[in-house]
Backbone bond lengths (Angstrom), bond angles and torsions (degrees), N, CA, C in turn:
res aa  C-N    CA-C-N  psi(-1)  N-CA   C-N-CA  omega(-1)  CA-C   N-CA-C  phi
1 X - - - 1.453 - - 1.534 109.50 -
2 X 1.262 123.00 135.80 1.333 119.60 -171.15 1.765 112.25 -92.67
3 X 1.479 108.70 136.85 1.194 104.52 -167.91 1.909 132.53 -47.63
4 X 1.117 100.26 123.61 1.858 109.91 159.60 1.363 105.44 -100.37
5 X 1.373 98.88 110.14 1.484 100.73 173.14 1.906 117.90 -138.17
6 X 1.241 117.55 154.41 1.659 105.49 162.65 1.259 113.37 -117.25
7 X 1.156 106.27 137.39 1.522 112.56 163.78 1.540 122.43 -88.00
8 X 0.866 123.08 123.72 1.572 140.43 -172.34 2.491 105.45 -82.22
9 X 1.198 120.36 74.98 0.922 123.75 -167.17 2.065 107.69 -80.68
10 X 1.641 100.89 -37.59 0.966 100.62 -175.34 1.541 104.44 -177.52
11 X 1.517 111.29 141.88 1.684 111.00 -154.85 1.443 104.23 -145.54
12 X 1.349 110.27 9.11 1.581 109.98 174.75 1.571 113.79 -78.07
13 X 1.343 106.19 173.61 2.037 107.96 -177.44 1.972 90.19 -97.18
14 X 0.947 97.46 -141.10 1.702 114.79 -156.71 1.735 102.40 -64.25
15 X 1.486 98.60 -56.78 1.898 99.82 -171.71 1.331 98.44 -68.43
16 X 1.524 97.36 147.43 1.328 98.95 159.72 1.457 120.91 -87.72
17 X 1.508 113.60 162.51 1.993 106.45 -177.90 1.804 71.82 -155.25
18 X 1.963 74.40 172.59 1.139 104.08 -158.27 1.957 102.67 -86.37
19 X 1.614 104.40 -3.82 1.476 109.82 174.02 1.290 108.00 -103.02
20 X 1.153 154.02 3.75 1.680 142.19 -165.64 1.871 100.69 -157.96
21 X 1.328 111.51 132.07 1.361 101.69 168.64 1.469 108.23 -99.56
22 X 0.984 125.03 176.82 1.909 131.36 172.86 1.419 108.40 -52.21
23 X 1.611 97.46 148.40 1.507 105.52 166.15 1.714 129.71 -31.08
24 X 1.608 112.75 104.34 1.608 80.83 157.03 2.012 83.19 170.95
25 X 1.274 100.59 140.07 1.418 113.25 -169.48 1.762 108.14 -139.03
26 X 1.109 93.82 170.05 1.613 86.60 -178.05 2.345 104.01 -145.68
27 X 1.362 105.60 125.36 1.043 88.18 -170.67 1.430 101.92 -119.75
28 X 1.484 93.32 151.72 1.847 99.64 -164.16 1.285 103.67 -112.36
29 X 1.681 113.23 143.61 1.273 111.69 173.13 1.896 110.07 -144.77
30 X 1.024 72.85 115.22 2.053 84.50 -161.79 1.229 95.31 90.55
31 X 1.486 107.56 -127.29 0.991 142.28 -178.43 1.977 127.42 -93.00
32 X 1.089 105.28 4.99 1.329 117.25 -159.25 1.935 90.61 -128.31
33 X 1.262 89.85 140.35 1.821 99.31 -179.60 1.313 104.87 -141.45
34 X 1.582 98.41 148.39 1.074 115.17 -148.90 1.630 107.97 -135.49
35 X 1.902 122.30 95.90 1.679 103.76 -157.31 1.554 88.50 -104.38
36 X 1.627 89.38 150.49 1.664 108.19 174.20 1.601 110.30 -101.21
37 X 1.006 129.42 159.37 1.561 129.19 176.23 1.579 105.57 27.39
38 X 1.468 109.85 159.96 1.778 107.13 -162.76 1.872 89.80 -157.91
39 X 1.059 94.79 42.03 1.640 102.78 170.06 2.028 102.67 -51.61
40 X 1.608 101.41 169.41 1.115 116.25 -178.71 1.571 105.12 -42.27
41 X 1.924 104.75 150.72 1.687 81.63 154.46 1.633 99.92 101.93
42 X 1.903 113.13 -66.11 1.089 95.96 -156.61 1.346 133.89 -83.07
43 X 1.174 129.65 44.45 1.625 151.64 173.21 1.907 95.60 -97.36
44 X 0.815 106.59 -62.40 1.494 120.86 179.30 1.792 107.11 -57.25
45 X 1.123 123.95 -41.76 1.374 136.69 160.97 1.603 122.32 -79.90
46 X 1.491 118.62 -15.38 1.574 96.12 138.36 1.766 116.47 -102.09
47 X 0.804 126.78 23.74 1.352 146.14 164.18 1.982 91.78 -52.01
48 X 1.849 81.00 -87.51 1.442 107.47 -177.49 1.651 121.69 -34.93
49 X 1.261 107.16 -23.61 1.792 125.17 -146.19 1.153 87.80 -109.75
50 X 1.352 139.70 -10.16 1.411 125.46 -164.11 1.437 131.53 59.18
51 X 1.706 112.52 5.21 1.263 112.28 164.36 1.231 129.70 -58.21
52 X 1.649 122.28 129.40 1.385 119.15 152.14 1.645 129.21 -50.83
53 X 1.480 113.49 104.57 1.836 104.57 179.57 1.416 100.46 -59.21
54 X 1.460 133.82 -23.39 1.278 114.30 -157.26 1.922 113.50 -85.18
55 X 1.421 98.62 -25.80 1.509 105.57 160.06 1.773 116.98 -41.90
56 X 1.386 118.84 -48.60 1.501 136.33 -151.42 1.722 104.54 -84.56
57 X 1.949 96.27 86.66 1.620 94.06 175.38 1.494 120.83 -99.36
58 X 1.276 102.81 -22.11 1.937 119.37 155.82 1.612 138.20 -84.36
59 X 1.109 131.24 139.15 1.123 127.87 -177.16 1.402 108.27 -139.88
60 X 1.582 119.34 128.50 1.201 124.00 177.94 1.036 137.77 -87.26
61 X 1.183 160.02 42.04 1.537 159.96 -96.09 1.812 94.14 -116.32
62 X 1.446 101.81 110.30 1.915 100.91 171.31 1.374 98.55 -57.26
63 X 1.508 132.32 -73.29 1.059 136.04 -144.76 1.561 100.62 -178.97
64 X 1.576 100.46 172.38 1.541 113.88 -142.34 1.846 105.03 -101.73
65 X 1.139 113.09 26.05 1.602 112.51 151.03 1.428 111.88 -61.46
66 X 1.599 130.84 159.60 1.124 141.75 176.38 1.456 119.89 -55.23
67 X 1.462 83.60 -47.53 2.184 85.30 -152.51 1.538 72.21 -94.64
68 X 1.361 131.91 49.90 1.657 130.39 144.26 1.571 102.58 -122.14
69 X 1.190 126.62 -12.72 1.242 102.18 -162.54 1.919 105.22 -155.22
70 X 1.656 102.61 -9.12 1.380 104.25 172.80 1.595 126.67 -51.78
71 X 1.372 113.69 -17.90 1.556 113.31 -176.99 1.639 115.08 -91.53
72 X 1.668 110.31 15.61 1.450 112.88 -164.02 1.776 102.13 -82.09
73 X 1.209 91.23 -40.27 1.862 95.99 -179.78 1.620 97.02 -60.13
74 X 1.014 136.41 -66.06 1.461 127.47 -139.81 2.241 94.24 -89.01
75 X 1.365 96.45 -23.17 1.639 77.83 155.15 1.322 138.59 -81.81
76 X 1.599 90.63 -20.08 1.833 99.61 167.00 1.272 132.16 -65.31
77 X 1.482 95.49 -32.99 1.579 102.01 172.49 1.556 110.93 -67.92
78 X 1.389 114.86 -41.43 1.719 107.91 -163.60 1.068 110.39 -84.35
79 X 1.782 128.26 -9.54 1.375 94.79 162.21 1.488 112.05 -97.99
80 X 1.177 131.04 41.34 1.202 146.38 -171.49 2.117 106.46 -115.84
81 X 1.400 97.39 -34.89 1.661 127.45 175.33 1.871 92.10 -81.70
82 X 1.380 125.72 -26.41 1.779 117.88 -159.20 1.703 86.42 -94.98
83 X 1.296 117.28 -14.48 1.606 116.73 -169.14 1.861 118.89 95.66
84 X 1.217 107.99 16.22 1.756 114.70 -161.34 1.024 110.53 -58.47
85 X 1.178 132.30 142.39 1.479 125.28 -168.66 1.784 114.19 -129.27
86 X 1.642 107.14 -10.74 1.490 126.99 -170.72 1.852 95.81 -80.42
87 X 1.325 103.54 159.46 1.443 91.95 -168.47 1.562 96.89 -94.59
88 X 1.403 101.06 153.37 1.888 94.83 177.78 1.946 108.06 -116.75
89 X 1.487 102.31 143.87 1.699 113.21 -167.50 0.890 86.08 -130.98
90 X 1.795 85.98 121.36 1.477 112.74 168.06 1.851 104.27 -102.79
91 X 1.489 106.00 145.56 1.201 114.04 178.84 1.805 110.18 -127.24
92 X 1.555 89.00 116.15 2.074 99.88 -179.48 0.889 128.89 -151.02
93 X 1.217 145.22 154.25 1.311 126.37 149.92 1.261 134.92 -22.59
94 X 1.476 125.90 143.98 1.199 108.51 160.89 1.455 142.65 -52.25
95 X 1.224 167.86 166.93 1.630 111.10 0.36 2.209 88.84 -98.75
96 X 1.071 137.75 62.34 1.234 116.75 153.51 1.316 142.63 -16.15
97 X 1.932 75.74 -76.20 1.836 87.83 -156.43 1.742 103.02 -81.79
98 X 1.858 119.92 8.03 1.323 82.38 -178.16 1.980 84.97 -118.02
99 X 1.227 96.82 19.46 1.781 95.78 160.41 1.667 109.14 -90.97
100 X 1.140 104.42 -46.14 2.048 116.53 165.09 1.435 87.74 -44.37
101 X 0.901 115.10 -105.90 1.642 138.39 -159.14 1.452 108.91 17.24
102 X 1.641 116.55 -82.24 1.473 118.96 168.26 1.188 129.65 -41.84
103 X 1.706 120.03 -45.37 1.602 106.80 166.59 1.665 123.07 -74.22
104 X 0.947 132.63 13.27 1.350 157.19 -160.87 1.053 93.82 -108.16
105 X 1.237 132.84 -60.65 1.343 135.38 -154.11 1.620 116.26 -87.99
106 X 1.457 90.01 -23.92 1.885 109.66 -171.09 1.689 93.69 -94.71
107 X 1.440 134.73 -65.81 0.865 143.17 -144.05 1.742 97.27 -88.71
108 X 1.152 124.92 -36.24 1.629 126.87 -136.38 1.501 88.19 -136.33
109 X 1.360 154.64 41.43 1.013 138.53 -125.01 1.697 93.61 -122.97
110 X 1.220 107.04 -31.37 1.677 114.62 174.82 1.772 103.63 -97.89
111 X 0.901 126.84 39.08 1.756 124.10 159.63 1.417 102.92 -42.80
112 X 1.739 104.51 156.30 1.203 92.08 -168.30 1.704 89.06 -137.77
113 X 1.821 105.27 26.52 1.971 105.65 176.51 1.419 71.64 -160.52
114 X 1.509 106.38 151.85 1.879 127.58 159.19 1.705 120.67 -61.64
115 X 1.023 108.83 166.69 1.364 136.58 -141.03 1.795 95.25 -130.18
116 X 0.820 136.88 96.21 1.677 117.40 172.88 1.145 92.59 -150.28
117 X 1.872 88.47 125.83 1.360 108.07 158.25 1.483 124.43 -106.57
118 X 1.484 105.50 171.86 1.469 106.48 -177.38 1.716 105.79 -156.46
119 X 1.639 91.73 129.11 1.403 108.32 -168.86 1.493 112.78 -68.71
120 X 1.382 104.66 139.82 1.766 98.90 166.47 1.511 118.30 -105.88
121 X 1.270 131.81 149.03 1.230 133.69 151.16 1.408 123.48 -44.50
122 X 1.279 162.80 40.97 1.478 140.72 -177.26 1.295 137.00 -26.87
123 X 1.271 98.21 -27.74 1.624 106.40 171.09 1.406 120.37 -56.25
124 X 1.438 125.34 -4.82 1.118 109.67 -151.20 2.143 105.68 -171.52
125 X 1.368 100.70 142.11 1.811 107.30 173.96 1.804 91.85 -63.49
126 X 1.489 84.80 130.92 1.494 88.10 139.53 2.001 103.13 165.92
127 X 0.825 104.17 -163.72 1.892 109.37 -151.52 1.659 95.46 -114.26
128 X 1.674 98.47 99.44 1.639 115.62 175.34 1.087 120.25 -91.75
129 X 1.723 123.70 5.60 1.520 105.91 -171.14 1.633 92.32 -179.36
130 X 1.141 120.36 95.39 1.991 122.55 175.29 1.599 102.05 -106.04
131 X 1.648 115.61 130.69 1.465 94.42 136.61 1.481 108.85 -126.32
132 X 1.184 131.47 -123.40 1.182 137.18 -162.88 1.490 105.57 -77.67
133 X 1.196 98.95 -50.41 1.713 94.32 -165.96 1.726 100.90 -100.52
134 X 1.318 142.99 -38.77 1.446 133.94 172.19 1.905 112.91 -106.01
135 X 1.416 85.10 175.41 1.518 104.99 174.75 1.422 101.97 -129.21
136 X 1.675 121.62 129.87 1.556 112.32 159.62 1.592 112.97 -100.99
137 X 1.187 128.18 152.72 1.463 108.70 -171.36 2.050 80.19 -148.93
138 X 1.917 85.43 139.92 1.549 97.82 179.51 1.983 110.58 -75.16
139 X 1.401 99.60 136.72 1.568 86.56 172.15 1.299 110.08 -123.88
140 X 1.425 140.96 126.70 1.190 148.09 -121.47 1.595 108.26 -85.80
141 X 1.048 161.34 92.29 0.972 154.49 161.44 2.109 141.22 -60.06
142 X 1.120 110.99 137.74 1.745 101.79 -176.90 1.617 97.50 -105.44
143 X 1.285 85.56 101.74 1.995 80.45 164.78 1.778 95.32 -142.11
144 X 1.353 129.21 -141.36 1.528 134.43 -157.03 1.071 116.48 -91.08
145 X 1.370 97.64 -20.93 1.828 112.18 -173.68 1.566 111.77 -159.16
146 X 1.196 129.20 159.77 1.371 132.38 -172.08 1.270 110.71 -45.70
147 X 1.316 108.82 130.10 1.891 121.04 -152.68 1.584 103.92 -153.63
148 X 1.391 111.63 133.61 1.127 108.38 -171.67 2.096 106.11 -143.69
149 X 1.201 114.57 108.63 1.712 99.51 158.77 1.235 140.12 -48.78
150 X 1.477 139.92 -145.02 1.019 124.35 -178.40 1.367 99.33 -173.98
151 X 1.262 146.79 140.36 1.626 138.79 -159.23 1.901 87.83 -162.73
152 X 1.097 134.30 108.76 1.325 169.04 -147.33 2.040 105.09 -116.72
153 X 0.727 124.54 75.76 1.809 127.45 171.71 1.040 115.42 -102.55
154 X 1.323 104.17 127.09 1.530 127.23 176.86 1.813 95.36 -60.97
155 X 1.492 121.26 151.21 1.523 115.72 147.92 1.088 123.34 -74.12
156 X 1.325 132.05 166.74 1.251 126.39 142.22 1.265 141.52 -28.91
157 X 1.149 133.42 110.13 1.286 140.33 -162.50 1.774 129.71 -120.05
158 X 1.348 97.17 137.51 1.564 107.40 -159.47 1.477 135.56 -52.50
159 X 1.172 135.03 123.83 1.533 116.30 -171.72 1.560 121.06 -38.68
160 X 1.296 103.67 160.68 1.371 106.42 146.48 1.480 148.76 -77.85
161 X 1.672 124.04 106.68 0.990 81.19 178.44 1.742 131.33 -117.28
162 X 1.705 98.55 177.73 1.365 116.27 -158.78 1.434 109.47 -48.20
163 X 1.212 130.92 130.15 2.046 122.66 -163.13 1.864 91.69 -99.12
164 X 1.682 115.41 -11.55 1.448 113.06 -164.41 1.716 88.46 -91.21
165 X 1.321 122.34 -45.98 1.407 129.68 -173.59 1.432 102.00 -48.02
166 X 1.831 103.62 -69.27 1.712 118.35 -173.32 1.858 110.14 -46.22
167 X 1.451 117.46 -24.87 1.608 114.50 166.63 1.414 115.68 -83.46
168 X 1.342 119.87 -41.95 1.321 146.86 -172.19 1.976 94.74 -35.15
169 X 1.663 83.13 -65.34 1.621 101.76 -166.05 1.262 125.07 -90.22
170 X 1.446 106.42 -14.23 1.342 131.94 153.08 1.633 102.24 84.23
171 X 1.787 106.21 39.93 1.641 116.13 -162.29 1.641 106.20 -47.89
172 X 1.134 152.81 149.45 2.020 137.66 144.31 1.280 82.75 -56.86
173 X 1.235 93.90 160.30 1.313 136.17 -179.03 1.964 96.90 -89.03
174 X 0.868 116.84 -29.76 1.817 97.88 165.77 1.651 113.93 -82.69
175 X 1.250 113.04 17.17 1.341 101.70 -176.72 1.939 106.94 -119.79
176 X 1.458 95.67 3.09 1.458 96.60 -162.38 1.800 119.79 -100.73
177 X 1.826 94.58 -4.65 1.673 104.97 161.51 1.516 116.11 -62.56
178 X 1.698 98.53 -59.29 1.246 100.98 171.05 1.780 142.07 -40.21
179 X 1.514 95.73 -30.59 1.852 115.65 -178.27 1.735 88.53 -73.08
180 X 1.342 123.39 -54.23 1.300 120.29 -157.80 1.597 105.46 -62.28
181 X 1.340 102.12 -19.35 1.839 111.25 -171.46 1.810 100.84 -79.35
182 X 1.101 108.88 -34.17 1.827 131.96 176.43 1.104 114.00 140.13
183 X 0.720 130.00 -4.64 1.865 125.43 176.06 1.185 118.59 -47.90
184 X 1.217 132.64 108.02 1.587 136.29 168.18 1.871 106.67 -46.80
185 X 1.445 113.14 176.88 1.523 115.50 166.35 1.578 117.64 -128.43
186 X 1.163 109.71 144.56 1.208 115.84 -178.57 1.733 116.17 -111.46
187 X 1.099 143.53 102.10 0.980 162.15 -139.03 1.456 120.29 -77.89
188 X 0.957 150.02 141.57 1.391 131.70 -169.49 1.490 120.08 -64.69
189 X 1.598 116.58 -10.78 1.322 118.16 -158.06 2.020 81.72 -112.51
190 X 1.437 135.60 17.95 1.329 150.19 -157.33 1.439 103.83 36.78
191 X 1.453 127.37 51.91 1.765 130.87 149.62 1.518 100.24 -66.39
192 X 1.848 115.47 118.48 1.222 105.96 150.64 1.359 116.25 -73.94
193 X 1.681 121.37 141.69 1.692 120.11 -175.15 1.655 82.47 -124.73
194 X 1.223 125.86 96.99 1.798 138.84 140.64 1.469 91.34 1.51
195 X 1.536 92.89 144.56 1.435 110.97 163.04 1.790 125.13 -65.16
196 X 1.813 85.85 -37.47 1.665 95.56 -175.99 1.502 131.13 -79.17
197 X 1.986 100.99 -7.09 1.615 107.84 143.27 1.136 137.61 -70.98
198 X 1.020 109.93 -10.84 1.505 121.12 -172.13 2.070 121.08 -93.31
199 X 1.297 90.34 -27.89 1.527 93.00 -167.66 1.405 100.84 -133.31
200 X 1.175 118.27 166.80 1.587 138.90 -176.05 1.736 124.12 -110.14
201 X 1.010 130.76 160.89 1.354 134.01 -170.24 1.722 109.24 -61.85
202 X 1.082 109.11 112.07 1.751 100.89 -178.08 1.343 120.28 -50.13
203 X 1.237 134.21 -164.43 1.374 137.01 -174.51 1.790 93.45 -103.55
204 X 1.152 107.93 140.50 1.577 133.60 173.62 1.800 101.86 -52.83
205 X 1.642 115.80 104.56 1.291 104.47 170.11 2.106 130.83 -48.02
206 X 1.065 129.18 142.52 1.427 111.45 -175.45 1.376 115.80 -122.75
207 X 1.358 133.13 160.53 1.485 126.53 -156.77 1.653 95.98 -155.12
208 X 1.398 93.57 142.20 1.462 103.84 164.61 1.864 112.98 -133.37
209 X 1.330 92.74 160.69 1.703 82.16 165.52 1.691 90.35 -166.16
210 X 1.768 97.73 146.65 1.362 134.12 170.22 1.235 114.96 -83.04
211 X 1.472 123.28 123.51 1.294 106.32 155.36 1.546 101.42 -142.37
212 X 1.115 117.77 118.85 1.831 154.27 173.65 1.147 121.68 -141.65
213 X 1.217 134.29 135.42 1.671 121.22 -30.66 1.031 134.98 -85.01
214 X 1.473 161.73 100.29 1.355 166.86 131.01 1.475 150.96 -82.40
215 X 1.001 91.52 157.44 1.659 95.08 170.59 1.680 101.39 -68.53
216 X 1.497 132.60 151.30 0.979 131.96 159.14 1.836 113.40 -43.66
217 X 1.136 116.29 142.33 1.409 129.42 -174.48 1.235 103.89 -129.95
218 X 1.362 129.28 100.19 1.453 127.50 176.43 1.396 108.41 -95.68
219 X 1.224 131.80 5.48 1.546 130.98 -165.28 1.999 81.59 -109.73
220 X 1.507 143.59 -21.65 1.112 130.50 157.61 1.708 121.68 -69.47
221 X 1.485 123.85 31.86 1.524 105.10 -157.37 1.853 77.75 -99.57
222 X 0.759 138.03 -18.43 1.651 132.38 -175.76 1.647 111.89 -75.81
223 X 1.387 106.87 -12.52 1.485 92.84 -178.66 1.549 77.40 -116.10
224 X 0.996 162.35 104.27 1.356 164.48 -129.29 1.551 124.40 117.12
225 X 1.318 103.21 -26.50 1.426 118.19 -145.73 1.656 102.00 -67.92
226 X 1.167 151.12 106.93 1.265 146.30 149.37 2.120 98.02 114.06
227 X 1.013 91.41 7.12 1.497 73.21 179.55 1.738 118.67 -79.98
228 X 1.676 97.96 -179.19 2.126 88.12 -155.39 1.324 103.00 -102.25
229 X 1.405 119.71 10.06 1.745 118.60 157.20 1.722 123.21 -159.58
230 X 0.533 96.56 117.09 1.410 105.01 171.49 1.400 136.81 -91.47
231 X 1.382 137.10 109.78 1.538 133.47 -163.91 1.897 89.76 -113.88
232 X 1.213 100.27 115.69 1.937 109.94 -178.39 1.707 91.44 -137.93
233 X 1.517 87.93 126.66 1.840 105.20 -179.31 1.668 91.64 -65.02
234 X 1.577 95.58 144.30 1.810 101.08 163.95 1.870 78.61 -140.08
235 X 1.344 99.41 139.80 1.214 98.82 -153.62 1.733 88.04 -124.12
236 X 1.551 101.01 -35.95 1.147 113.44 177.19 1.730 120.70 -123.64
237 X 1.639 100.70 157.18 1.796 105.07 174.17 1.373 100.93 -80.23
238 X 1.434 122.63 133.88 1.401 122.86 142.93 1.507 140.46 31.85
239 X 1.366 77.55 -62.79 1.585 112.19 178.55 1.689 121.15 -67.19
240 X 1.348 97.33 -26.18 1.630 108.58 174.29 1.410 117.45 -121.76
241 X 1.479 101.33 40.49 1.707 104.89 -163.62 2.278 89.08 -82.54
242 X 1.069 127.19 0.83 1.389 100.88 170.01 1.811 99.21 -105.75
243 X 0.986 108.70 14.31 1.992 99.65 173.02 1.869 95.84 -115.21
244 X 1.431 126.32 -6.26 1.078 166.25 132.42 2.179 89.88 -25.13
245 X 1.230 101.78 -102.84 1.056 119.50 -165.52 1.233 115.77 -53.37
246 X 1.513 115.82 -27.79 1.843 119.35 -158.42 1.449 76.96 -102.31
247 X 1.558 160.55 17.67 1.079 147.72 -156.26 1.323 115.27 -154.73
248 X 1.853 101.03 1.90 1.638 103.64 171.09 1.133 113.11 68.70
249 X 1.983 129.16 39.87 1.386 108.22 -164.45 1.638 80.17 -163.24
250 X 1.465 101.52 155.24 1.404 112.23 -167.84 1.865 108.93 -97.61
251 X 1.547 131.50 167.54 1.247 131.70 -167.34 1.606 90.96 -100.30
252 X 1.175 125.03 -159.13 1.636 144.37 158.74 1.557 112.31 -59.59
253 X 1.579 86.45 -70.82 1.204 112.78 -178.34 1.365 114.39 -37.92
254 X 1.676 108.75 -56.09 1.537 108.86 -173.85 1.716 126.76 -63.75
255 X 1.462 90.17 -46.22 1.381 99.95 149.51 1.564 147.77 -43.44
256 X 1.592 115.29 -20.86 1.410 132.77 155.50 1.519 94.60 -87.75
257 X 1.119 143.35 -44.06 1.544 124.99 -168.73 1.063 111.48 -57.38
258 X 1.511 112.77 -54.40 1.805 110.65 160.42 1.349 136.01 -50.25
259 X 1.227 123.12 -20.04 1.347 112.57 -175.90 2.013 87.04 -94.05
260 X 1.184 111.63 -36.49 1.803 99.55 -178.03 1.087 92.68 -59.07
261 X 1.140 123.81 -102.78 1.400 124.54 -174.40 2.190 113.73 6.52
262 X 1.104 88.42 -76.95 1.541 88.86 167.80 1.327 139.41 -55.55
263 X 1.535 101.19 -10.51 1.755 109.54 -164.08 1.097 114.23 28.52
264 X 1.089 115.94 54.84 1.460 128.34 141.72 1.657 139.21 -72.62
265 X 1.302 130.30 113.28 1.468 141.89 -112.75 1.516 93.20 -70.80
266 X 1.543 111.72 -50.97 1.219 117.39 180.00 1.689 119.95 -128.58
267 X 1.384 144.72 156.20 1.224 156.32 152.86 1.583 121.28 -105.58
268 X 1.551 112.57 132.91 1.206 132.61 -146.12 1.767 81.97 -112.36
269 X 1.259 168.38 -146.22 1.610 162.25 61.43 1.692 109.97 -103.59
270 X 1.266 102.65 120.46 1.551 103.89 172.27 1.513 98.25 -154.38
271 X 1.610 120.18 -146.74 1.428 124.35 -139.38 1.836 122.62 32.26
272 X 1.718 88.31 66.49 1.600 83.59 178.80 1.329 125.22 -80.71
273 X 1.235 135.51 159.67 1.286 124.29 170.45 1.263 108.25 -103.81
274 X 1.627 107.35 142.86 1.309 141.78 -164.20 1.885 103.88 -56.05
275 X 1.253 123.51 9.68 1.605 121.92 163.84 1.767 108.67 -71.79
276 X 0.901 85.35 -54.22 1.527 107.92 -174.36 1.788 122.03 -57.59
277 X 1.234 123.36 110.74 1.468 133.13 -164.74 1.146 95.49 -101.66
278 X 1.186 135.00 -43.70 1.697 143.59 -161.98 1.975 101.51 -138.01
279 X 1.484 85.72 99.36 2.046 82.08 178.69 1.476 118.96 -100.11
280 X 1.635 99.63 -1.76 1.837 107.11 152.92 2.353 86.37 -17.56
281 X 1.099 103.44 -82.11 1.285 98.31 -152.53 1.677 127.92 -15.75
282 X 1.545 90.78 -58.53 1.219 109.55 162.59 1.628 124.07 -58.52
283 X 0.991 123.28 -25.71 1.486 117.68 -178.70 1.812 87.32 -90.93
284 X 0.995 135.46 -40.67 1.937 125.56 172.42 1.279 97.48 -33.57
285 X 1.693 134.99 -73.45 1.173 157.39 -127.33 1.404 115.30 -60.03
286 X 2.310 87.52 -58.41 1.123 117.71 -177.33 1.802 120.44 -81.88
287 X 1.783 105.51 -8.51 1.502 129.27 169.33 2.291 110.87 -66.51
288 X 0.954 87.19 -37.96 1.525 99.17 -169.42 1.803 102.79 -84.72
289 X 1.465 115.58 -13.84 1.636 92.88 133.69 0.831 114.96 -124.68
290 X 1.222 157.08 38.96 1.476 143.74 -161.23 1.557 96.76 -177.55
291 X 1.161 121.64 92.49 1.534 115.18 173.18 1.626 108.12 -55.64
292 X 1.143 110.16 -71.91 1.490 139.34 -156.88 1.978 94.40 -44.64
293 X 1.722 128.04 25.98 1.216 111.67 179.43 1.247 114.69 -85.41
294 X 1.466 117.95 -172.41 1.474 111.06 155.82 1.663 91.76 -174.18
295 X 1.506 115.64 147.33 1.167 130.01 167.76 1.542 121.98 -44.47
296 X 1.106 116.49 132.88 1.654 121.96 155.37 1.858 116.98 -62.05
297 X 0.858 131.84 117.90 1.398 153.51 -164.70 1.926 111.52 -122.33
298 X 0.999 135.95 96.25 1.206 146.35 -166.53 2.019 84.52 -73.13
299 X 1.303 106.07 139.27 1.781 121.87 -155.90 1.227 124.72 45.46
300 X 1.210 123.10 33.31 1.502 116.87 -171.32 1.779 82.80 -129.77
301 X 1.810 106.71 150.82 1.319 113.20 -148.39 1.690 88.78 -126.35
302 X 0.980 121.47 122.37 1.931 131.11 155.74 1.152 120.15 -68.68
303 X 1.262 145.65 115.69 0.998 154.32 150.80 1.661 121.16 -92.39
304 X 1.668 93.61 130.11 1.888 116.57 -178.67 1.448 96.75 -108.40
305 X 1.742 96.04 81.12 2.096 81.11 157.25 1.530 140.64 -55.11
């Protein structure tokens, strides 16, 4: 099965500290990567991570706070310094590309591949970015300013097929895309051989989705509903769930209500804020509903078997 994985680039809230860098992760699937938020820092944090920049032709931008989106200039430039020539799409809210635009032009002025962005709606579900093998679809978020999640689905994916059958029957090899598509075989002597002898149960499609920064959104748990990881900012303990609320930002706690609520397989909690020295606390908080949590860790890698 080819890897689903996230990379954890940076999981702190607004201040910077000397334990968490800014929002921004990158998740790989096969061979193709895929970075979310591009806060300060994170060029230098896939440095650290061992990411390939040259894989990274999408970029997800929630929304237009800093430590979401301050590291976009100085990654634009370096793969512009690596020689990149593939075009790179950025995906954000509006007004980006005509806040980009001027430093682009001053700073980045000899690029040597395009720049295209493309606005999202926040208000609203819907499907910002397909290719062959995934779908990303925006999920609406309430925070200070136009804010958007991000929920990542594998497609449907093709059986296996049987390698004892394909000798058995002695299939060519130009005839055996087609079986995997459903096509039964017909034999040289005209034996129909069923499709469902031939091939095996495909691999289980897998899904993730982001959601940073918000208020808890319980009217999103249906486009959420059952997926196999979940990354939801807890920004705050419990304890500060009304500076929590006046601040557009979710607790621990709330953050496990959502992923129960959703039965969703697993929960990721990060965007911490810089009070916090030891956020064990917060992962306790968010443990007492939601066993299945675990901390955000800047280089530490998730895996969706």
């Amino acid at each position: 099965m080819e890897p689903f994985e996230v990379h954890i680039l940076g999981c702190g809230s607004a201040l910077p500290t000397t334990r968490h860098n800014a929002s921004a992760q990158v998740l790989r699937i096969g061979n193709k990567q895929y970075m979310i938020d591009c806060g300060e820092g994170a060029q230098l944090q896939l440095r650290k991570s061992h990411v390939h920049f040259a894989f990274i032709n999408n970029i997800f931008i929630s929304h237009l706070h800093g430590d979401h989106c301050f590291g976009l200039l100085g990654l634009i430039s370096t793969f512009g310094l690596l020689g990149r020539t593939a075009p790179l799409h950025i995906y954000s809210p509006e007004p980006l590309e005509s806040l980009m635009s001027p430093l682009l032009n001053y700073f980045c002025k000899e690029l040597t591949y395009k720049v295209i962005f493309h606005s999202i709606d926040t208000s609203k579900q819907s499907i910002i970015y397909e290719d062959k093998s995934i779908t990303v679809e925006s999920i609406p978020q309430k925070h200070r300013i136009p804010c958007c999640g991000f929920l990542f689905r594998e497609k449907p994916k093709k059986p296996h097929l049987r390698g004892d059958m394909m000798e058995y029957y002695k299939i060519p090899l130009y005839l055996r895309q087609s079986i995997k598509e459903g096509d039964d075989y017909i034999t040289p002597t005209g034996e129909l051989i069923p499709n469902r002898l031939l091939t095996s149960k495909a691999d289980p499609s897998r899904s993730y989705a982001y959601c940073s920064d918000t208020l808890p959104c319980p009217q999103n748990r249906s486009i959420i509903e059952g997926i196999d990881l979940l990354y939801h900012e807890a920004t705050f303990a419990n304890s500060e769930k009304t500076r929590a609320a006046a601040t557009f930002h979710s607790t621990a706690g709330e953050a496990a209500r959502i992923a129960s609520d959703a039965n969703v397989k697993k929960l990721i909690i990060g965007h911490f804020s810089s009070r916090y020295t030891d956020e064990n606390i917060l992962l306790n908080e968010a443990k007492e509903l939601f066993r299945n949590t675990v901390l955000a860790e800047e280089g530490k890698v998730y895996n969706i078997e």
